[in-house]
TORKOL-4160 file (C-alpha; in steps of 0.2 Angstrom, whole numbers, padded with zeros to 4 digits, m for minus):
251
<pt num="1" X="0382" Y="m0413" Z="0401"/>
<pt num="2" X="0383" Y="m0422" Z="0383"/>
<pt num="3" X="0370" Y="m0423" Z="0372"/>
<pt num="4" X="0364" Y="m0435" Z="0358"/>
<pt num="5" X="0353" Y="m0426" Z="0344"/>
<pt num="6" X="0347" Y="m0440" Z="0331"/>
<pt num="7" X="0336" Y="m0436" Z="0317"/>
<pt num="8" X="0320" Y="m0447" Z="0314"/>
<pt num="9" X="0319" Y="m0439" Z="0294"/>
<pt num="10" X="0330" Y="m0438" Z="0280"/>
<pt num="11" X="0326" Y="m0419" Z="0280"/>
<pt num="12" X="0334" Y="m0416" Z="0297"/>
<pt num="13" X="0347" Y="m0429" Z="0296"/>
<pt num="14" X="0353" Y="m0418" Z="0281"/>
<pt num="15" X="0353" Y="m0404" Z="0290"/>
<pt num="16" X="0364" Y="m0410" Z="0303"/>
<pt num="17" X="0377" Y="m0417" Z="0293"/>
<pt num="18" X="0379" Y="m0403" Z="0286"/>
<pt num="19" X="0379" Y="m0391" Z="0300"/>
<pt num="20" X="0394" Y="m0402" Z="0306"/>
<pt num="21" X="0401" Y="m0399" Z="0291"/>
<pt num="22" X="0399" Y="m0381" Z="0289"/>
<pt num="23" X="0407" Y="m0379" Z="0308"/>
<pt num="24" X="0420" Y="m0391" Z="0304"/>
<pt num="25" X="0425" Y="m0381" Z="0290"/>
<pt num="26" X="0424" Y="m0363" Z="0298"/>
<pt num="27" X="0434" Y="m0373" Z="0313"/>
<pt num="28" X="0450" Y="m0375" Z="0301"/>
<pt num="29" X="0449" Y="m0358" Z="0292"/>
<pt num="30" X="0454" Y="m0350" Z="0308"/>
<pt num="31" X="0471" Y="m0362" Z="0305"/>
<pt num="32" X="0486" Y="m0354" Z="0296"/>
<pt num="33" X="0494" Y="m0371" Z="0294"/>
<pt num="34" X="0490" Y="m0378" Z="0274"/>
<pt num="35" X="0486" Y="m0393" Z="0284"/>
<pt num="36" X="0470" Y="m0383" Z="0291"/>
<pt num="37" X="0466" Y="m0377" Z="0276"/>
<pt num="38" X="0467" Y="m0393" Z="0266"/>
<pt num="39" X="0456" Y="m0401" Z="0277"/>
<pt num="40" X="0443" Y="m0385" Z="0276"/>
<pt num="41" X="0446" Y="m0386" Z="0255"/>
<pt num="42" X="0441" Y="m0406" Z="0258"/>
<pt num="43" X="0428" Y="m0401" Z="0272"/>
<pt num="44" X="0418" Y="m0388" Z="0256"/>
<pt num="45" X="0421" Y="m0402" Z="0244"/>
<pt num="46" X="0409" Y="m0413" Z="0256"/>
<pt num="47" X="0395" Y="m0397" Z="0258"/>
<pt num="48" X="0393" Y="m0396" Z="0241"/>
<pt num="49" X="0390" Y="m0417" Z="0238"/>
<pt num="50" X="0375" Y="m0415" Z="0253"/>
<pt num="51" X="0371" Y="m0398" Z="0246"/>
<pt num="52" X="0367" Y="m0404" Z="0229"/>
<pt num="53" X="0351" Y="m0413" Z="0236"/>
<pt num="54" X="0341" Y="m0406" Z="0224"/>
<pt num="55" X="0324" Y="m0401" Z="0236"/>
<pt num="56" X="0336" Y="m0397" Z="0250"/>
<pt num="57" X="0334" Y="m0375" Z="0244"/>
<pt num="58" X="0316" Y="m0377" Z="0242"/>
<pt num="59" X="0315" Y="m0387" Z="0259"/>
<pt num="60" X="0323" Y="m0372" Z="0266"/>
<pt num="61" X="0314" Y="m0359" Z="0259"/>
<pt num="62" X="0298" Y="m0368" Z="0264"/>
<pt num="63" X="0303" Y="m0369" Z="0282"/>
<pt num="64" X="0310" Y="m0350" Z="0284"/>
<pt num="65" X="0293" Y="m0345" Z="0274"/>
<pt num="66" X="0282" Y="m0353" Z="0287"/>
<pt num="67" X="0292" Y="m0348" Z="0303"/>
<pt num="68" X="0291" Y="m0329" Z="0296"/>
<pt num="69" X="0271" Y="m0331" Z="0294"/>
<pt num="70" X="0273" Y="m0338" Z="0310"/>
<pt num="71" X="0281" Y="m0326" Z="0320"/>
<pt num="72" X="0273" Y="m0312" Z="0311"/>
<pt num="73" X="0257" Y="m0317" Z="0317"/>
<pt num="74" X="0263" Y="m0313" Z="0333"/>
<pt num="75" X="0264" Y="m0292" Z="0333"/>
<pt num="76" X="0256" Y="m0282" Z="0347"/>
<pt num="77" X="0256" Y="m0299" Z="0356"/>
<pt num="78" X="0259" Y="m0289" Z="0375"/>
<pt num="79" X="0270" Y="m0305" Z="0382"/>
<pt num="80" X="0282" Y="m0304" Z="0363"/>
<pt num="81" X="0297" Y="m0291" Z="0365"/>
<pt num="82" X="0295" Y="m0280" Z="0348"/>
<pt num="83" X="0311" Y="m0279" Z="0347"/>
<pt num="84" X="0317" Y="m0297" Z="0348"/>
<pt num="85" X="0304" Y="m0301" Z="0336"/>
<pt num="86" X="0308" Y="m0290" Z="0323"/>
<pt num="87" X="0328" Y="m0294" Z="0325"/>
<pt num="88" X="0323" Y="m0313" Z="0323"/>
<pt num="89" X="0311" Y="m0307" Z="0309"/>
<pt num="90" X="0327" Y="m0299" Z="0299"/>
<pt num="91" X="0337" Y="m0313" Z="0301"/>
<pt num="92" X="0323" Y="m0323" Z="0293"/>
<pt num="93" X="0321" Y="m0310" Z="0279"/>
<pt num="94" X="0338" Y="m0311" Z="0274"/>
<pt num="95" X="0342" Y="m0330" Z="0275"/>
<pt num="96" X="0327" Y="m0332" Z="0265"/>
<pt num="97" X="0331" Y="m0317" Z="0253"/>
<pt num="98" X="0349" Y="m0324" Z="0249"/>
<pt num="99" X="0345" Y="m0342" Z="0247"/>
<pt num="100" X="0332" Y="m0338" Z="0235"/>
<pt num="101" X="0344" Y="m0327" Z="0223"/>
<pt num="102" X="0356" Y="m0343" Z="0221"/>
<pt num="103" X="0352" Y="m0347" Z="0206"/>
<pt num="104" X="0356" Y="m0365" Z="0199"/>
<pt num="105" X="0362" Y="m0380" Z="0207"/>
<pt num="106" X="0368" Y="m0375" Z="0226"/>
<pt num="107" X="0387" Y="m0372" Z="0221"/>
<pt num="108" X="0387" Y="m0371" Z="0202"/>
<pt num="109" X="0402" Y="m0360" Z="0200"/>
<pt num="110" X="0412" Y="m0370" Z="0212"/>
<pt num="111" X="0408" Y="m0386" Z="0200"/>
<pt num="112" X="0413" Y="m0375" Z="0185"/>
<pt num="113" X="0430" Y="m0373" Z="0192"/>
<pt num="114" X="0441" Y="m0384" Z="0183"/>
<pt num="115" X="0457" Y="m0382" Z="0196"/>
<pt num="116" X="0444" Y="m0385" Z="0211"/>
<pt num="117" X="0436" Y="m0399" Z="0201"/>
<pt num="118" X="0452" Y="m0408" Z="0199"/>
<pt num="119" X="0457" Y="m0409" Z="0218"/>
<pt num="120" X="0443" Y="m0414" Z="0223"/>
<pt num="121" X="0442" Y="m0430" Z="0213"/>
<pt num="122" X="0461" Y="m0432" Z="0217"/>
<pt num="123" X="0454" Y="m0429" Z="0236"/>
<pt num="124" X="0443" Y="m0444" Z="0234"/>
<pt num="125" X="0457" Y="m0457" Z="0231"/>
<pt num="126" X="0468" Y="m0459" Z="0247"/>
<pt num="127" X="0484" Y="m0450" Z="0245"/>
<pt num="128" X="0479" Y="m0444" Z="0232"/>
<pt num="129" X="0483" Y="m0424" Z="0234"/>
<pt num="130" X="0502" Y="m0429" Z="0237"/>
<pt num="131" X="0513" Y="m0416" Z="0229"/>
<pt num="132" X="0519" Y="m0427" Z="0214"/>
<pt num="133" X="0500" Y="m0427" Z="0209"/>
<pt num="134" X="0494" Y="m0411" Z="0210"/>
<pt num="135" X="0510" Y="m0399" Z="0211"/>
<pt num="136" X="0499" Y="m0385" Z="0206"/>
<pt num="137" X="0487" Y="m0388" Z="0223"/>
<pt num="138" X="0506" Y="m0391" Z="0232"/>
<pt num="139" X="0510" Y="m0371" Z="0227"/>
<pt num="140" X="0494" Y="m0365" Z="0233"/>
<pt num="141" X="0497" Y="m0373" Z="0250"/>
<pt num="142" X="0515" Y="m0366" Z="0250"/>
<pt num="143" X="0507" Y="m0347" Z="0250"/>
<pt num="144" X="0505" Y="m0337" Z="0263"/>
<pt num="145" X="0491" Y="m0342" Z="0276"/>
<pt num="146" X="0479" Y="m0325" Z="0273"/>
<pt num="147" X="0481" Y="m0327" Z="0254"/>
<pt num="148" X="0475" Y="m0346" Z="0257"/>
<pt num="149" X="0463" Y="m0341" Z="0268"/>
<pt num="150" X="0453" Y="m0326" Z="0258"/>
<pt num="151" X="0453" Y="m0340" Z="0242"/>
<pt num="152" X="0443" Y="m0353" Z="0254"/>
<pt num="153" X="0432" Y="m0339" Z="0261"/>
<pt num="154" X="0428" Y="m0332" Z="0243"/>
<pt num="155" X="0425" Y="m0349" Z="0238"/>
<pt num="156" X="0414" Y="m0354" Z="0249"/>
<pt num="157" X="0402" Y="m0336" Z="0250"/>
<pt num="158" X="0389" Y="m0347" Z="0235"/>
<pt num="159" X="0386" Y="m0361" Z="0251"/>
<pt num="160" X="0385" Y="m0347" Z="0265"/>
<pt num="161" X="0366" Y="m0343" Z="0262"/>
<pt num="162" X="0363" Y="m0362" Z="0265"/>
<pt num="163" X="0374" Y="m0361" Z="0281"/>
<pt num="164" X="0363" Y="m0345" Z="0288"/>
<pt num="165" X="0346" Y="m0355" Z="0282"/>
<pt num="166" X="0349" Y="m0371" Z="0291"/>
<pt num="167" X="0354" Y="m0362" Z="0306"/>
<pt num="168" X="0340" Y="m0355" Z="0309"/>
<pt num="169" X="0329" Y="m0369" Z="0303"/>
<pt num="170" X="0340" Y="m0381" Z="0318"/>
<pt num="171" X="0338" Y="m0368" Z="0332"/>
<pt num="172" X="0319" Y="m0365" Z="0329"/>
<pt num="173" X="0317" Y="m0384" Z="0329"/>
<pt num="174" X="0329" Y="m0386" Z="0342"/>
<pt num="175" X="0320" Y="m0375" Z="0354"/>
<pt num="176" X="0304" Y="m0381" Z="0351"/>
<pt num="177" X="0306" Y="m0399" Z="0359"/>
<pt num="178" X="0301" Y="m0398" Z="0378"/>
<pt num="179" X="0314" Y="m0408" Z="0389"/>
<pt num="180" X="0308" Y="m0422" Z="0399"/>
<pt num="181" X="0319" Y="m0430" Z="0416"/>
<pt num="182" X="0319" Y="m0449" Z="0412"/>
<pt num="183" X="0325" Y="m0467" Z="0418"/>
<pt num="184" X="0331" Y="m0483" Z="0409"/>
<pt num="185" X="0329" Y="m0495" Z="0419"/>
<pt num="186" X="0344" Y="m0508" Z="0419"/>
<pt num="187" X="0350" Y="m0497" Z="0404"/>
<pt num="188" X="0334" Y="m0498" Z="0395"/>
<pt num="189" X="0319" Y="m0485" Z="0389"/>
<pt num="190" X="0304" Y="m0488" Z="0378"/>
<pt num="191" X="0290" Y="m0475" Z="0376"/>
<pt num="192" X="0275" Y="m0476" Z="0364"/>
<pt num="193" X="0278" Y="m0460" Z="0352"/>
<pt num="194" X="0266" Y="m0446" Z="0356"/>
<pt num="195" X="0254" Y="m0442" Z="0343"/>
<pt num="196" X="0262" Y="m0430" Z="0331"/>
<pt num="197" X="0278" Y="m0440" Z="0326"/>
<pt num="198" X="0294" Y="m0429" Z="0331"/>
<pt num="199" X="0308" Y="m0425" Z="0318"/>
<pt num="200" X="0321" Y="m0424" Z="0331"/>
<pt num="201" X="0326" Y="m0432" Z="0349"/>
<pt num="202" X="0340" Y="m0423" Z="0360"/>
<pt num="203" X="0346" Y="m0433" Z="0374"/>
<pt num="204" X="0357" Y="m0426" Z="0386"/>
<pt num="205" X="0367" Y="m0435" Z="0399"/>
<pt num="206" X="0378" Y="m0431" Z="0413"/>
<pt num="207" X="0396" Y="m0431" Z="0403"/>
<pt num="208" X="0405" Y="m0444" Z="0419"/>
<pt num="209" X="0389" Y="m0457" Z="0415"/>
<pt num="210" X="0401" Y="m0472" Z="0406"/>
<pt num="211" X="0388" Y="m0477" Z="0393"/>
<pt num="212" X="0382" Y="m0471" Z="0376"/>
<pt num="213" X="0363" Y="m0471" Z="0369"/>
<pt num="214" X="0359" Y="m0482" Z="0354"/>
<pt num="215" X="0341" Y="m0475" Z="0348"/>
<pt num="216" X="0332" Y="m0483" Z="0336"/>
<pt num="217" X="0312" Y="m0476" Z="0334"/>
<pt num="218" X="0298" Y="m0478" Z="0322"/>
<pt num="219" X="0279" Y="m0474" Z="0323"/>
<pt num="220" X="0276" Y="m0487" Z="0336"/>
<pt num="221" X="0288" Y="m0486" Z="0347"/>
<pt num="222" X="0307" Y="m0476" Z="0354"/>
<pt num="223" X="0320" Y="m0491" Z="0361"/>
<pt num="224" X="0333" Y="m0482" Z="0368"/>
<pt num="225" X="0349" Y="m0494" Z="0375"/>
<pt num="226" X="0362" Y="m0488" Z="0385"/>
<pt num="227" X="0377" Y="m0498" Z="0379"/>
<pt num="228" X="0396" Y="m0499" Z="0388"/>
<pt num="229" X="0408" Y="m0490" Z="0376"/>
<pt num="230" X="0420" Y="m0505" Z="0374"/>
<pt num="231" X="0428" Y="m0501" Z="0358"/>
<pt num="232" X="0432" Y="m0514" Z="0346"/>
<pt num="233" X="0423" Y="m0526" Z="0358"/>
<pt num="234" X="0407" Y="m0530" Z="0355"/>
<pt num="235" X="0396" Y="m0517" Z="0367"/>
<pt num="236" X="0383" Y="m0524" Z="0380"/>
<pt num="237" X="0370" Y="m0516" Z="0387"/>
<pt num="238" X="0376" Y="m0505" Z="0404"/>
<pt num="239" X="0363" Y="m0513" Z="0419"/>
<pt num="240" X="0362" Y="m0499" Z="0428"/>
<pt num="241" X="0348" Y="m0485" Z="0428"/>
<pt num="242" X="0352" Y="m0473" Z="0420"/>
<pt num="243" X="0345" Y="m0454" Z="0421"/>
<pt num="244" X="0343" Y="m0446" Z="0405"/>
<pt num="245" X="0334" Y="m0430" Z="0399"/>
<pt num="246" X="0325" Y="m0431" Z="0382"/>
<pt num="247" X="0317" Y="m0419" Z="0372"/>
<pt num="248" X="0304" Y="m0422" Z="0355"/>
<pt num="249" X="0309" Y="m0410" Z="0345"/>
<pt num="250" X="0296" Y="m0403" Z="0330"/>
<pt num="251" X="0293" Y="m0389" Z="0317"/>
């Protein structure tokens, strides 16, 4: 199965770019080759730019506060295990405890960094970390791969409590939707929204169907088209049915 999540705020869709970003970059730390670790030096340079939204750390804050009241309110509940509870409880605690002791913008100390400032505005232009522009940056890629790699990882410890923050905030709301087996018809679905507008939609499809979902939703209506991957060709609806599970996700 494959699934499609698409974000129906601003809030969640900034969330999700950055938890692609933040797995992107953990993805080429594990590389030894300085090409891995300039794309994960790039890969920060990008968290920090979404990161910098300026109610994005009282967003999360806000979010982990009310899921803690939440699932406290749920102690002695016979059908809760204690345990689980107070493990997810702790993790809570001590996302919410370390975001909140990041003082200033969300990776000032990086943006103080002179040598890290100046890549990342050579990183902007294309071509522009050649050697012959930044032979200081080529030395640093020339070190050894654990040296490389402890610089990265101490660089990036001021954006880790955002990471473990929105990954909680993205598997509660993640579990929360209720999955639904569907049919677009000739390649086509439209639903009135429920009530209580959702901030997320995960469709998952069977990975060998040969089509891709284009969703577009407001308060009125969800249109979802099934359309034929075709490239740089123009893409046509695919007229077939098409069975489709979909889930409303919500906080």
């Amino acid at each position: 199965m494959i699934t499609y999540e698409y974000p129906l705020n601003e809030r969640v869709r900034t969330l999700l770019r950055l938890e692609d970003l933040y797995t992107r970059v953990h993805h080429f730390l594990l590389g030894d080759d300085p090409a891995d670790h300039h794309a994960g030096l790039t890969g920060m340079f990008e968290i920090l730019e979404v990161a910098s939204r300026a109610d994005l750390k009282s967003d999360l804050l806000q979010e982990l506060d009310r899921q803690r009241t939440f699932l406290d309110a749920l102690r002695n509940n016979p059908a809760i295990s204690e345990d689980k509870l107070n493990y997810v409880l702790g993790e809570i605690d001590s996302a919410f405890t370390n975001l909140r002791a990041l003082s200033g913008k969300t990776g000032q100390g990086l943006r103080e960094n002179e040598w890290l400032m100046s890549i990342k505005q050579r990183a902007g232009i294309p071509g522009g970390t050649s050697e012959f522009d930044l032979p200081s940056y080529h030395y640093w890629l020339a070190r050894e791969p654990d040296e490389r790699r402890a610089n990265l990882m101490e660089w990036m410890k001021p954006l880790d409590p955002v990471n473990a923050a929105l990954s909680i905030v993205l598997r509660v709301l993640r579990e929360s939707g209720r999955t639904v087996s569907l049919v677009a018809y000739q390649g086509v679905f439209q639903q009135t929204p429920a009530d209580k507008p959702a901030q997320m939609l995960r469709l998952t499809l069977a990975r060998n169907t040969p089509c891709v979902p284009e969703i577009s939703a407001n308060k009125y209506a969800l249109n979802i088209r099934f359309l034929l991957p075709e490239g740089v060709q123009k893409s046509r609806v695919y007229d077939r049915d098409v069975a489709f599970d979909l889930a409303f996700c919500n906080l």
